[in-house]
MIDRENDO-110279 format. One record per atom (N, C-alpha, C): residue number from 1; residue in three letters; chain; atom name; x, y, z. Coordinates in steps of 0.1 Angstrom, whole numbers. Layout:
MIDRENDO-110279
@resi NUM&resn ALA&chain A&name CA&east X&north Y&up Z
...
This chain:
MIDRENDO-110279
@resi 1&resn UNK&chain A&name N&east -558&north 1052&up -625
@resi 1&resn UNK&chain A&name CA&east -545&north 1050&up -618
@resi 1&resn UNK&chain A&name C&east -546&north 1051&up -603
@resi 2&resn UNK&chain A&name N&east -538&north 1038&up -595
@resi 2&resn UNK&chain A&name CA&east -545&north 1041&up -582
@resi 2&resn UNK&chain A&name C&east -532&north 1056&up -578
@resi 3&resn UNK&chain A&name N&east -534&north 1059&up -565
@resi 3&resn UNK&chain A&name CA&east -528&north 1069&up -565
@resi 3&resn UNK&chain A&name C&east -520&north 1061&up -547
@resi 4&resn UNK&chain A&name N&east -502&north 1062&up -543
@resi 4&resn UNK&chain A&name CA&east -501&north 1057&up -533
@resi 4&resn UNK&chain A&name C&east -506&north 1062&up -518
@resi 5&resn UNK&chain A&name N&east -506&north 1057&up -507
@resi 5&resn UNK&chain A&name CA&east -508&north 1058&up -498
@resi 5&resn UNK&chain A&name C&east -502&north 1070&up -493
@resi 6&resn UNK&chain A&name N&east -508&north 1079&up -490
@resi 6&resn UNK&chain A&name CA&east -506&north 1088&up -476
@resi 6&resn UNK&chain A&name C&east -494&north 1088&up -471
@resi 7&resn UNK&chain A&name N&east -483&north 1099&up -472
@resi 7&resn UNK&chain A&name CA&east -471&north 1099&up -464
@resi 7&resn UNK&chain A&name C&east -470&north 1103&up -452
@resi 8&resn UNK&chain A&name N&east -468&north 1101&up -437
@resi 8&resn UNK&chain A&name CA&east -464&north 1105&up -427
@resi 8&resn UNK&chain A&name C&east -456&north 1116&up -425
@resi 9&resn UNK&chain A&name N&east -460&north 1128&up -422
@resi 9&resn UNK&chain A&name CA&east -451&north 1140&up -426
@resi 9&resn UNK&chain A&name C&east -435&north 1143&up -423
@resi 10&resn UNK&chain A&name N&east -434&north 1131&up -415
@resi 10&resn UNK&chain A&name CA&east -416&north 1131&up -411
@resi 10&resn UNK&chain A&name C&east -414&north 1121&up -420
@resi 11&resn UNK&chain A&name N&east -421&north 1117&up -430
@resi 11&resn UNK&chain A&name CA&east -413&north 1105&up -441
@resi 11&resn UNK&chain A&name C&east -406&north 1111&up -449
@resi 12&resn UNK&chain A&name N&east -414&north 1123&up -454
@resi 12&resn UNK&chain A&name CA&east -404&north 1132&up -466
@resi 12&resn UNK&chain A&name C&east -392&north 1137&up -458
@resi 13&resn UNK&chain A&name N&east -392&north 1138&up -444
@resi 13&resn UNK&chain A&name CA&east -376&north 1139&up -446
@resi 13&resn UNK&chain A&name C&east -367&north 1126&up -444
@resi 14&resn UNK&chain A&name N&east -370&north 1116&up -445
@resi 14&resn UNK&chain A&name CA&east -359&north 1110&up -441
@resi 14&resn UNK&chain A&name C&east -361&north 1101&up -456
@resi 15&resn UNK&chain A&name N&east -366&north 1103&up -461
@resi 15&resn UNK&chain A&name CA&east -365&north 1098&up -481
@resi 15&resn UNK&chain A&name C&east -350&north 1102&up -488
@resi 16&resn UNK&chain A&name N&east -346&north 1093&up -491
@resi 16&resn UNK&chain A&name CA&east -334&north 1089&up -504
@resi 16&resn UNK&chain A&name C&east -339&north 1098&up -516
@resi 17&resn UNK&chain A&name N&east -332&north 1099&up -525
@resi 17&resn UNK&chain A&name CA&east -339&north 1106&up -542
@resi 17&resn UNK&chain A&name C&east -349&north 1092&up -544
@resi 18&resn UNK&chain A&name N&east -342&north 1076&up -543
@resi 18&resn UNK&chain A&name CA&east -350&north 1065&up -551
@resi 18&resn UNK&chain A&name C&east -363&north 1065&up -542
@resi 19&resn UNK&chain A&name N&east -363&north 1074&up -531
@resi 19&resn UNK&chain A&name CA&east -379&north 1072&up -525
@resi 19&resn UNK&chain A&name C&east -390&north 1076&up -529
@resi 20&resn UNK&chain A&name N&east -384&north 1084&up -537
@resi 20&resn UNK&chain A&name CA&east -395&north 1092&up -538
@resi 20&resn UNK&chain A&name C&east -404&north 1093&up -561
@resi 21&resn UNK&chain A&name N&east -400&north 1079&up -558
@resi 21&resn UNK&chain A&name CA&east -403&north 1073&up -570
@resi 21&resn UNK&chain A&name C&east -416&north 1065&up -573
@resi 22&resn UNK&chain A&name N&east -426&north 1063&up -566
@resi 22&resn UNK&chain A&name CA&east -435&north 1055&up -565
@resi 22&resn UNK&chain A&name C&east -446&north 1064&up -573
@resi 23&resn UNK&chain A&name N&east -449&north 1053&up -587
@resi 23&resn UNK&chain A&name CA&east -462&north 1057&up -595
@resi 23&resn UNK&chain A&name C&east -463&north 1042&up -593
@resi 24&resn UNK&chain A&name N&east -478&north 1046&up -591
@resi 24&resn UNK&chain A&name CA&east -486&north 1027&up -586
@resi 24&resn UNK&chain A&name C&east -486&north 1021&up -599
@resi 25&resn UNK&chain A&name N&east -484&north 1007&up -601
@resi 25&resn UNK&chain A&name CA&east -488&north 1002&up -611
@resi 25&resn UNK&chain A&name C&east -498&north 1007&up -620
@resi 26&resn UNK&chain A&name N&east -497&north 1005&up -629
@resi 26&resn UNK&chain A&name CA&east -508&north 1010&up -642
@resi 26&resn UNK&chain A&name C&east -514&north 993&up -645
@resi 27&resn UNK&chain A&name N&east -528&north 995&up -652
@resi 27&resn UNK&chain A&name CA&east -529&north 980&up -659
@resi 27&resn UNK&chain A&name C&east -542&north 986&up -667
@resi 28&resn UNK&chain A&name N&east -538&north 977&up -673
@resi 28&resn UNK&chain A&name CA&east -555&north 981&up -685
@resi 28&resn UNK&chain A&name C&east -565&north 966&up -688
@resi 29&resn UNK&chain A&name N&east -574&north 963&up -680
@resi 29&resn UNK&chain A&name CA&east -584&north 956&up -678
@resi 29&resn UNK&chain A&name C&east -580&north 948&up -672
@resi 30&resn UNK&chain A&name N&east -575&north 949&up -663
@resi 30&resn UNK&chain A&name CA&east -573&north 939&up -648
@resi 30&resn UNK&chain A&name C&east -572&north 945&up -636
@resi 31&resn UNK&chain A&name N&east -573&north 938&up -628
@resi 31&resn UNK&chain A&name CA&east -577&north 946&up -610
@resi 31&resn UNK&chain A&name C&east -555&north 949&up -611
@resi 32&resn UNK&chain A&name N&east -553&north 960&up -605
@resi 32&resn UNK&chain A&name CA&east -538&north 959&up -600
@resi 32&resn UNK&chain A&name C&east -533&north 956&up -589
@resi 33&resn UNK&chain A&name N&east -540&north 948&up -582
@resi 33&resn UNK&chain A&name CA&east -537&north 945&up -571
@resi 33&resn UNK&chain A&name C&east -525&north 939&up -564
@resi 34&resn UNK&chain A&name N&east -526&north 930&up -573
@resi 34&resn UNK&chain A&name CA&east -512&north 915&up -573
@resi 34&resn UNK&chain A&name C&east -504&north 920&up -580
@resi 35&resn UNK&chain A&name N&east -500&north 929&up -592
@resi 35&resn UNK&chain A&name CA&east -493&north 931&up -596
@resi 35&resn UNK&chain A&name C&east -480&north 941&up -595
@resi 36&resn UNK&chain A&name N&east -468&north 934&up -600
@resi 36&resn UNK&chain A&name CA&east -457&north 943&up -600
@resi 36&resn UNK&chain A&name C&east -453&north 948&up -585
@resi 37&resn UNK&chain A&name N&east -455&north 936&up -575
@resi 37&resn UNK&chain A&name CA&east -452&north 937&up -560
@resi 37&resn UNK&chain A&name C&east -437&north 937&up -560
@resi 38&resn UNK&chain A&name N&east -432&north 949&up -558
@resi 38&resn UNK&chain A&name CA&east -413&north 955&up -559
@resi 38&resn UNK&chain A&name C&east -408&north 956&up -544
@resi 39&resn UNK&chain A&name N&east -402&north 949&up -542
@resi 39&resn UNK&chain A&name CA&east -391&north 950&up -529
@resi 39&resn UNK&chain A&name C&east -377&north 959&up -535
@resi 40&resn UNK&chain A&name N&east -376&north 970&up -526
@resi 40&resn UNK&chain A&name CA&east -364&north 976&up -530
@resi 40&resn UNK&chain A&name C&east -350&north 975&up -519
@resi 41&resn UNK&chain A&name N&east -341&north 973&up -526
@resi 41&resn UNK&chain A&name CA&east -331&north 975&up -513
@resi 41&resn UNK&chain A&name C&east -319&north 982&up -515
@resi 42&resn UNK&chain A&name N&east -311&north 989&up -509
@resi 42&resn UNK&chain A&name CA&east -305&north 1003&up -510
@resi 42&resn UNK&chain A&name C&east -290&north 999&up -502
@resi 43&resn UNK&chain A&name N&east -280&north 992&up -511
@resi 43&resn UNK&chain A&name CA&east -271&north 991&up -500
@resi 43&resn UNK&chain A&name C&east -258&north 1005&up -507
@resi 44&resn UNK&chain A&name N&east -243&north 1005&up -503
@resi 44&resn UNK&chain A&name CA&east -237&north 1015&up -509
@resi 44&resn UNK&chain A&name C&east -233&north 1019&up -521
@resi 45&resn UNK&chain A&name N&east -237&north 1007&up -526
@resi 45&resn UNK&chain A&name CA&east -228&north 1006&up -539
@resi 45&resn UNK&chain A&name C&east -245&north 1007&up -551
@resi 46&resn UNK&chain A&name N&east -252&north 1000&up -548
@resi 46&resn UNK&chain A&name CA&east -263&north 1002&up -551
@resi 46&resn UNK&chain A&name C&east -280&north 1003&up -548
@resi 47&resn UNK&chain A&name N&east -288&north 1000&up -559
@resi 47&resn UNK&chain A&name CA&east -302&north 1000&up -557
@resi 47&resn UNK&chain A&name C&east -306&north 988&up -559
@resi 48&resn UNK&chain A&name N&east -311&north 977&up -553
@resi 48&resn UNK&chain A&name CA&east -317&north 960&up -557
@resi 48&resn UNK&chain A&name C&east -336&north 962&up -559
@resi 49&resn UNK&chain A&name N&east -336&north 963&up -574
@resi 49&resn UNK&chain A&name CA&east -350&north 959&up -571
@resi 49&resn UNK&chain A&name C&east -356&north 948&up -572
@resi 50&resn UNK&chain A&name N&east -366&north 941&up -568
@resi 50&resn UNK&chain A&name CA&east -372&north 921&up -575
@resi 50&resn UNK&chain A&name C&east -384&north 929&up -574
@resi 51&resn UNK&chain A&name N&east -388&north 928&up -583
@resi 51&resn UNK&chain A&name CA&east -402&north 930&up -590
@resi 51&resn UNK&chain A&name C&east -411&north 918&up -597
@resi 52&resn UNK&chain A&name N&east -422&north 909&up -585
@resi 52&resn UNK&chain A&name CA&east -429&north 899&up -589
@resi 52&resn UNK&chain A&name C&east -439&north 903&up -605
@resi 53&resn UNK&chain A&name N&east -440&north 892&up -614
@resi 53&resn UNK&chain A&name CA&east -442&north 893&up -625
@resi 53&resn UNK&chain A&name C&east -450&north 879&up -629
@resi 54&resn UNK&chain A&name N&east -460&north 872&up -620
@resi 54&resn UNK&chain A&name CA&east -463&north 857&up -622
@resi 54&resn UNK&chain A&name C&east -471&north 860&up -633
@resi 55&resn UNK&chain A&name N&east -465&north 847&up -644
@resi 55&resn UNK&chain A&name CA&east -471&north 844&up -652
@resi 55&resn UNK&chain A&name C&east -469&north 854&up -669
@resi 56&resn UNK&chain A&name N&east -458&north 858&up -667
@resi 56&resn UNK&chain A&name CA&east -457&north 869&up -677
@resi 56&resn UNK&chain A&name C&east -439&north 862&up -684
@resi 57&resn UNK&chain A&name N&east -440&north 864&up -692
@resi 57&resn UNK&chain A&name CA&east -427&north 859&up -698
@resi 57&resn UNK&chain A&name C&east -416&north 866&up -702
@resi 58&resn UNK&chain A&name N&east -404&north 862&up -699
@resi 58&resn UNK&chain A&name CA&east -390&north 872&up -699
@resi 58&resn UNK&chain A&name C&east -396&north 883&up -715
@resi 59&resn UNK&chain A&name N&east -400&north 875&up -725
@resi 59&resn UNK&chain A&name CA&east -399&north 885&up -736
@resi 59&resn UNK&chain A&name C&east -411&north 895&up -738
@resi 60&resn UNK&chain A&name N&east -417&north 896&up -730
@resi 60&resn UNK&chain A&name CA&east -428&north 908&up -728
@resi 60&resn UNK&chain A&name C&east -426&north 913&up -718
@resi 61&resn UNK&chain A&name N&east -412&north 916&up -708
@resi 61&resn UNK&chain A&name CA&east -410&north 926&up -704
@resi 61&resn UNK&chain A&name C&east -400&north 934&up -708
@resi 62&resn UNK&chain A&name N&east -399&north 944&up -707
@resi 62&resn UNK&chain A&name CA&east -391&north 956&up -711
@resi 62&resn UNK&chain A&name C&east -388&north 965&up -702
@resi 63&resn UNK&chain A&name N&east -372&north 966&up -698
@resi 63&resn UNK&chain A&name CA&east -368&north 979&up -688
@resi 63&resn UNK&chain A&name C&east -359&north 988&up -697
@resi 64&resn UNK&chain A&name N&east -362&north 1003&up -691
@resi 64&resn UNK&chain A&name CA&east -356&north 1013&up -700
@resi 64&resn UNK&chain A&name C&east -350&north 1023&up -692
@resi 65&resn UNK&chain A&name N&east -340&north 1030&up -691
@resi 65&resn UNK&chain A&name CA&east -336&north 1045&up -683
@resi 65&resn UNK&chain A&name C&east -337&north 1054&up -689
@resi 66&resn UNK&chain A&name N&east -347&north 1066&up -690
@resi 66&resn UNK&chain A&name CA&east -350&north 1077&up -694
@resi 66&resn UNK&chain A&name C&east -352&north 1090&up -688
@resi 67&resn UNK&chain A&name N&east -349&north 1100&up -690
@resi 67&resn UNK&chain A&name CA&east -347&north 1112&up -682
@resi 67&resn UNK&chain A&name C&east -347&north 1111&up -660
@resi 68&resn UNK&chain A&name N&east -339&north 1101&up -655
@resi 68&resn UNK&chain A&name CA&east -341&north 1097&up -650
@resi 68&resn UNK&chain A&name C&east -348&north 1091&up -638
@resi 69&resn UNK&chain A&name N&east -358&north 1083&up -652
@resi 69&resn UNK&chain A&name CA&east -368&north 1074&up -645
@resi 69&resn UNK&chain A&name C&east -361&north 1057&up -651
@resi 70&resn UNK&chain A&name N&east -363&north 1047&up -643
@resi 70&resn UNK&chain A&name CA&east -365&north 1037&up -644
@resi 70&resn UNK&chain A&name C&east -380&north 1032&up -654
@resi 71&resn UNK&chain A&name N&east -384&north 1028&up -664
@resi 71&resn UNK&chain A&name CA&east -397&north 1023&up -669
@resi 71&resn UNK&chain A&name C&east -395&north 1006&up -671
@resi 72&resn UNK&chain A&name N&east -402&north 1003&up -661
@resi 72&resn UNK&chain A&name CA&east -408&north 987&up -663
@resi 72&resn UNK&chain A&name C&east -422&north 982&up -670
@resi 73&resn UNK&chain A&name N&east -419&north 976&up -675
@resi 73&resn UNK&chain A&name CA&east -434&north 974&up -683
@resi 73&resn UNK&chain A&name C&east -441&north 958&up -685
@resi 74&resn UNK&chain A&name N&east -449&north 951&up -684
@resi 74&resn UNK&chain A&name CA&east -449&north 940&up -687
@resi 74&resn UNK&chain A&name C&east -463&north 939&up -692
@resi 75&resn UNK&chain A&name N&east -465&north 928&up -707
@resi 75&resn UNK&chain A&name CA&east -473&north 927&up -711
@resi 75&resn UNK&chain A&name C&east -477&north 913&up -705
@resi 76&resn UNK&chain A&name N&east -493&north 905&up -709
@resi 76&resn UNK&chain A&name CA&east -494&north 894&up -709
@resi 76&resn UNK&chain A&name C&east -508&north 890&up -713
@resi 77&resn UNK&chain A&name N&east -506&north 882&up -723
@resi 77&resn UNK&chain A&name CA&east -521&north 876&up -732
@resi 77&resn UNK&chain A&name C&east -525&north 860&up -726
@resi 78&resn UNK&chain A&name N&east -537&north 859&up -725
@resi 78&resn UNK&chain A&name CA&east -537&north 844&up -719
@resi 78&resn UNK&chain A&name C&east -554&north 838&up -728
@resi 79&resn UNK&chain A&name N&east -552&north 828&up -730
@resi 79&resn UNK&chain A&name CA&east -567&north 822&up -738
@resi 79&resn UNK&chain A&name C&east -569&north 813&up -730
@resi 80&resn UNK&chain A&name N&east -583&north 811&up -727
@resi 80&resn UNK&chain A&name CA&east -593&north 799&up -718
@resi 80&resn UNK&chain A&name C&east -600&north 794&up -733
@resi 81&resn UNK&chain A&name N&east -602&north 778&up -732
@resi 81&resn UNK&chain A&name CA&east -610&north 776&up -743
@resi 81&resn UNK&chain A&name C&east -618&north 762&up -736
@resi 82&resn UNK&chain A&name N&east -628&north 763&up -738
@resi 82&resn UNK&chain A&name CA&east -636&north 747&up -735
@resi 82&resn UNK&chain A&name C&east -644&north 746&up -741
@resi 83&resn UNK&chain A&name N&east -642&north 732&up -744
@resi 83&resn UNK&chain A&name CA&east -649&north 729&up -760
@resi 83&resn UNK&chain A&name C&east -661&north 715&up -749
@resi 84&resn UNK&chain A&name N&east -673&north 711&up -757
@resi 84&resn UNK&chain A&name CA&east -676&north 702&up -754
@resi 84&resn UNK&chain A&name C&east -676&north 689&up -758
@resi 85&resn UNK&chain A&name N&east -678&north 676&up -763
@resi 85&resn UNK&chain A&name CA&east -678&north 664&up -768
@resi 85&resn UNK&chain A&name C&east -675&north 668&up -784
@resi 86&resn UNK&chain A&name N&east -685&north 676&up -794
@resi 86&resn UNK&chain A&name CA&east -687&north 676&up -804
@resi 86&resn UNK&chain A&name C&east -677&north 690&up -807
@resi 87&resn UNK&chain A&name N&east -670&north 696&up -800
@resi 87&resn UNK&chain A&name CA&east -662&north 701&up -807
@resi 87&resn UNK&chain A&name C&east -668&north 718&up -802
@resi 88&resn UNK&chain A&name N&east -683&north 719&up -803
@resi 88&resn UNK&chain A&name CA&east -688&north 730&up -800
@resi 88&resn UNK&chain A&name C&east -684&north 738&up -787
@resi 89&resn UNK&chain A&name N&east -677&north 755&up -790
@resi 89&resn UNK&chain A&name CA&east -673&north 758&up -779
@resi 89&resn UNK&chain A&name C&east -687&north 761&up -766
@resi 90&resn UNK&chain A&name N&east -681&north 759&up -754
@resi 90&resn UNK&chain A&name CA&east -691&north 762&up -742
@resi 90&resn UNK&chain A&name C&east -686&north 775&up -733
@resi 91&resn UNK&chain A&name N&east -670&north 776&up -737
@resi 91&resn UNK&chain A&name CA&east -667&north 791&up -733
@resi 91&resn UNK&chain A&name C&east -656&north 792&up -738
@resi 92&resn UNK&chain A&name N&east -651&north 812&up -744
@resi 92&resn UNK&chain A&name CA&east -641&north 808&up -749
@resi 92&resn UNK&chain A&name C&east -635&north 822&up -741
@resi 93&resn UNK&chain A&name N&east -626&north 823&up -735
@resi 93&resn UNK&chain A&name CA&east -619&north 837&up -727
@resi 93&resn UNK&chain A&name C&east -608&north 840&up -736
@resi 94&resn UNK&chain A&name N&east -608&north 852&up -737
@resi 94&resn UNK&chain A&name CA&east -593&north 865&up -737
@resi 94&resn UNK&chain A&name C&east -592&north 870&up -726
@resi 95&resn UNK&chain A&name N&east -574&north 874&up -726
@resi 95&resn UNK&chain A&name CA&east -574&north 887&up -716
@resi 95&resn UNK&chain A&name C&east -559&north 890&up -724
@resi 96&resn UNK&chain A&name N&east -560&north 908&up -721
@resi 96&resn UNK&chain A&name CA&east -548&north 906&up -726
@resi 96&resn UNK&chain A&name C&east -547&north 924&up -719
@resi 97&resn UNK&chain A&name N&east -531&north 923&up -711
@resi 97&resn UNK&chain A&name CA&east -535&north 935&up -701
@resi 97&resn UNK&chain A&name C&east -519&north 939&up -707
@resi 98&resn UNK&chain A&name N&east -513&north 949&up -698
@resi 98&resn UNK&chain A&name CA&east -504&north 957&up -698
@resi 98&resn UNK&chain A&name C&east -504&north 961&up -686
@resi 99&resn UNK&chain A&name N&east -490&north 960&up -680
@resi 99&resn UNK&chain A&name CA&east -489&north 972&up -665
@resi 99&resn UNK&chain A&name C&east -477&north 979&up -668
@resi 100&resn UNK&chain A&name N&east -472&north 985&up -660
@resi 100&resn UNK&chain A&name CA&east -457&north 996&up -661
@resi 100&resn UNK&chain A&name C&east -458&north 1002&up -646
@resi 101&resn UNK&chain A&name N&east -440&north 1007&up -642
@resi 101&resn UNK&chain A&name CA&east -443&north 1013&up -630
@resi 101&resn UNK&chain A&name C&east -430&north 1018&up -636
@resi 102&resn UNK&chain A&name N&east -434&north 1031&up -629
@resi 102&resn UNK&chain A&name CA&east -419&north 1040&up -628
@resi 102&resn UNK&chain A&name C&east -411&north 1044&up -620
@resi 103&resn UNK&chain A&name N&east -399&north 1043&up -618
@resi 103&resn UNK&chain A&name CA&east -392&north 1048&up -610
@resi 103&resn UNK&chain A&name C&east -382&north 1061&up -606
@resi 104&resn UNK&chain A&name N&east -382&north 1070&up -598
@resi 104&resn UNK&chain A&name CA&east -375&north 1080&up -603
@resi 104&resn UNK&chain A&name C&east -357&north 1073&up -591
@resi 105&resn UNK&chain A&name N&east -347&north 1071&up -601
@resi 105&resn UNK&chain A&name CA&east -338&north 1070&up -593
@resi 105&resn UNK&chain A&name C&east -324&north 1081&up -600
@resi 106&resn UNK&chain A&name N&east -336&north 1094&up -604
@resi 106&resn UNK&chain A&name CA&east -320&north 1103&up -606
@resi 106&resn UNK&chain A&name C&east -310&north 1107&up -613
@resi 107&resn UNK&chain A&name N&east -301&north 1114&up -612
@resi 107&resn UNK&chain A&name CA&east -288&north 1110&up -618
@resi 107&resn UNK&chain A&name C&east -276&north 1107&up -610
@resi 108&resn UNK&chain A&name N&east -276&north 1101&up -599
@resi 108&resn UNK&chain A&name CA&east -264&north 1098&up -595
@resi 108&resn UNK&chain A&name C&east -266&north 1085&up -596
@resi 109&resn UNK&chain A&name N&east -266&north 1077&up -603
@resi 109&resn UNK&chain A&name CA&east -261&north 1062&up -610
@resi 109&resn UNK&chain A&name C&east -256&north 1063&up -621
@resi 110&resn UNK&chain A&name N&east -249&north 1049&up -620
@resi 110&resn UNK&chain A&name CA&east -247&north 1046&up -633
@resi 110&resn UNK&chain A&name C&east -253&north 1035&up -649
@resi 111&resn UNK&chain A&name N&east -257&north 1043&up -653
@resi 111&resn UNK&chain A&name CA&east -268&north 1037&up -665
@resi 111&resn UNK&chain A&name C&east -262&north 1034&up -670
@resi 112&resn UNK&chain A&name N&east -250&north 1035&up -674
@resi 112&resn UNK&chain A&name CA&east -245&north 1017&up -687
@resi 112&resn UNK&chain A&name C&east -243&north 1007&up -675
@resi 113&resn UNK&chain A&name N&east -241&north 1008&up -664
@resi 113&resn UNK&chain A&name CA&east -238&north 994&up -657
@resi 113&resn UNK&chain A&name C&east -251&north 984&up -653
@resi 114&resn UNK&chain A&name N&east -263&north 991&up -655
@resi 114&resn UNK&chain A&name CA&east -274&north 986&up -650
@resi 114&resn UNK&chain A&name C&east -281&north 973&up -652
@resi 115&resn UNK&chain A&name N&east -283&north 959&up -643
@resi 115&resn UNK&chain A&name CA&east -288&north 951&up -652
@resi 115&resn UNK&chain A&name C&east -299&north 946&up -645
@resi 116&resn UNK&chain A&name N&east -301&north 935&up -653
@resi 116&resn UNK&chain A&name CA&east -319&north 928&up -649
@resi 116&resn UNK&chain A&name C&east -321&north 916&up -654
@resi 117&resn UNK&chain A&name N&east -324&north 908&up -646
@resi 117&resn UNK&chain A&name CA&east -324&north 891&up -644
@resi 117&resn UNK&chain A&name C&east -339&north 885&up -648
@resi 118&resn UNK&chain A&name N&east -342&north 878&up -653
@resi 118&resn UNK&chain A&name CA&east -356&north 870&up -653
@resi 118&resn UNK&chain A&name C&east -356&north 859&up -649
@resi 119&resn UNK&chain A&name N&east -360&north 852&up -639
@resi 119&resn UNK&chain A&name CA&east -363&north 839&up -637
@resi 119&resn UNK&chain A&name C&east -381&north 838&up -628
@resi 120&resn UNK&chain A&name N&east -381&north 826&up -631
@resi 120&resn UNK&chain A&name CA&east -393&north 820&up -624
@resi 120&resn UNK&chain A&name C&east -403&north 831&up -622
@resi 121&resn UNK&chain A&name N&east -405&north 843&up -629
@resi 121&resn UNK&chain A&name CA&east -418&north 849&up -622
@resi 121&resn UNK&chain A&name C&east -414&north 864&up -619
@resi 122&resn UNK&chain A&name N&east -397&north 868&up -614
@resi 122&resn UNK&chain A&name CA&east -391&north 869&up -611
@resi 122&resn UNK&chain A&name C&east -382&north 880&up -615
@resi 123&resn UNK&chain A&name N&east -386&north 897&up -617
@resi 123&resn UNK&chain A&name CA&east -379&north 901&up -626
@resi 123&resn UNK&chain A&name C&east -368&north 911&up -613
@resi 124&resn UNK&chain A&name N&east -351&north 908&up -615
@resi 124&resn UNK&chain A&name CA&east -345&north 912&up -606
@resi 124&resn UNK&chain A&name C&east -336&north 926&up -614
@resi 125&resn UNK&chain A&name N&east -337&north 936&up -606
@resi 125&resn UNK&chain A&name CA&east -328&north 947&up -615
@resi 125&resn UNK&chain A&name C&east -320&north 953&up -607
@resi 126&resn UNK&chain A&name N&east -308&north 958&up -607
@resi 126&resn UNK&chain A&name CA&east -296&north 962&up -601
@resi 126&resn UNK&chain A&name C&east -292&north 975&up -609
@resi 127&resn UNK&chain A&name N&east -290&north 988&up -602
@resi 127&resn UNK&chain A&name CA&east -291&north 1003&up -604
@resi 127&resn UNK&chain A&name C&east -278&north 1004&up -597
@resi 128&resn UNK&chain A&name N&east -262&north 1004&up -601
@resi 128&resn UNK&chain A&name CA&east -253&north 1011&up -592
@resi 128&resn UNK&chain A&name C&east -253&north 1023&up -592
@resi 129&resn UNK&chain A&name N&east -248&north 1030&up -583
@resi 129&resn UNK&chain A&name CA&east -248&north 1046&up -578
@resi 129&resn UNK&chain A&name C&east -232&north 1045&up -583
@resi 130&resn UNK&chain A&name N&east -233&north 1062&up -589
@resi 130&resn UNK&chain A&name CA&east -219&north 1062&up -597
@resi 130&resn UNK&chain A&name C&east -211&north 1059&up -582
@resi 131&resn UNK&chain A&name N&east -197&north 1062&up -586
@resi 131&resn UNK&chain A&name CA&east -188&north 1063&up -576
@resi 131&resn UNK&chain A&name C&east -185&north 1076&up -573
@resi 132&resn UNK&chain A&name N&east -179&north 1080&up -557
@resi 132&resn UNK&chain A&name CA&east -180&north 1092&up -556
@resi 132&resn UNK&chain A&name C&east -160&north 1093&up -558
@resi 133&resn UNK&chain A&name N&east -156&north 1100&up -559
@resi 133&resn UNK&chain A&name CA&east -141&north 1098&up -559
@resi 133&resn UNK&chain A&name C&east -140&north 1103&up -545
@resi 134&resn UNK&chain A&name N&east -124&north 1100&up -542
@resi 134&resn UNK&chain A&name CA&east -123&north 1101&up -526
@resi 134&resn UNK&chain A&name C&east -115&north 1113&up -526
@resi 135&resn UNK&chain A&name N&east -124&north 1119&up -512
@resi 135&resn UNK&chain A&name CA&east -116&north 1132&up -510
@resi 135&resn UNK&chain A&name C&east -104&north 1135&up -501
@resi 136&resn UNK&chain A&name N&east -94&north 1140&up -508
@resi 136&resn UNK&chain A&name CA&east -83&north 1138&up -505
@resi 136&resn UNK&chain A&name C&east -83&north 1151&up -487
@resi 137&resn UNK&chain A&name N&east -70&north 1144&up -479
@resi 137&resn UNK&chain A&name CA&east -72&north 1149&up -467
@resi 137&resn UNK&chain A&name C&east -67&north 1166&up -466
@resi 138&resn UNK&chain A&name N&east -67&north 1171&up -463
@resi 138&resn UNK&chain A&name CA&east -65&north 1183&up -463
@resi 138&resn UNK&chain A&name C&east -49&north 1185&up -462
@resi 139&resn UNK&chain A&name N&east -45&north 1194&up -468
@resi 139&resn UNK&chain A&name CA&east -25&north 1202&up -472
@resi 139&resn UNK&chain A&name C&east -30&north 1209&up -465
@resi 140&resn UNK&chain A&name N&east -19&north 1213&up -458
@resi 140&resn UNK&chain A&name CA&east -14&north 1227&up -458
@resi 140&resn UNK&chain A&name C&east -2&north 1228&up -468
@resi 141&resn UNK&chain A&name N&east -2&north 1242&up -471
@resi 141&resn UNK&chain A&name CA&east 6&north 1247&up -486
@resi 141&resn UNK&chain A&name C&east 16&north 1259&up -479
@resi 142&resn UNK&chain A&name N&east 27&north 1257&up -480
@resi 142&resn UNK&chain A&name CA&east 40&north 1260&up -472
@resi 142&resn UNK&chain A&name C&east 35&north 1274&up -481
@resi 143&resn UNK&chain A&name N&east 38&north 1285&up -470
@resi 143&resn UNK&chain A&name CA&east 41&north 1302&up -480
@resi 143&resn UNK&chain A&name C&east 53&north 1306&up -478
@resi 144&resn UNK&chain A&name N&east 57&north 1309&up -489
@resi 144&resn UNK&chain A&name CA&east 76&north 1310&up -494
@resi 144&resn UNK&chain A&name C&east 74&north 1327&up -490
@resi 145&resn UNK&chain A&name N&east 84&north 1330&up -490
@resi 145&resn UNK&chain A&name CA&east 87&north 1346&up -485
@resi 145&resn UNK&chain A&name C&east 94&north 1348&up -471
């Protein structure tokens, strides 16, 4: 497992709870280099993540909320085949990997509202933060007597 980059010692203070979520990709017999490249973005209402996924298909990924962590996972199997004139193979490739990355975003969201998009390569997920209720302005409370 690679392990992330080195924090700058004034990072940990200026980190959100969702910052401090980064486990590097996992993969099992592939470089993890290219993989599971996540842009995150943090506006009031919520968390936007797009998590690149080329070449892997909406139904071999899987997102989950558990003890709160985010778990992304994406499988993908691929065959190379080349045959020659007569049929006889000249090379024949497998690969077939697994990555996941986790996120810690907490408990202040809301997990039934959470959702996640697949297109083109493309996997987009949306984390709302609950709502805070509004704090009412301050009484004064008349004393009788």
């Amino acid at each position: 497992m690679l392990v992330p980059a080195k924090r700058n010692f004034f990072d940990d203070f200026m980190m959100s709870p969702f910052d401090a979520f980064f486990d590097a990709p996992q993969a099992q017999g592939k470089s993890t280099a290219g993989l599971m490249k996540t842009d995150i973005k943090e506006t009031d209402k919520d968390f936007q993540l797009t998590i690149d996924l080329p070449g892997v298909k909406k139904g071999d990924v899987t997102v989950q909320i558990a003890d709160g962590y985010l778990d992304i996972e994406a499988e993908s199997k691929h065959e190379t085949e080349d045959k020659d004139e007569n049929g006889a193979f000249l090379r024949k490739e497998r690969f077939e990997g697994k990555c996941s990355r986790k996120f810690y975003v907490g408990d202040e969201i809301d997990e039934d509202a959470i959702t996640a998009k697949f297109e083109n390569g493309t996997l987009k997920v949306t984390v709302p933060k609950k709502t805070q209720p509004e704090i009412e302005a301050k009484k004064t409370i008349t004393i009788e007597g």
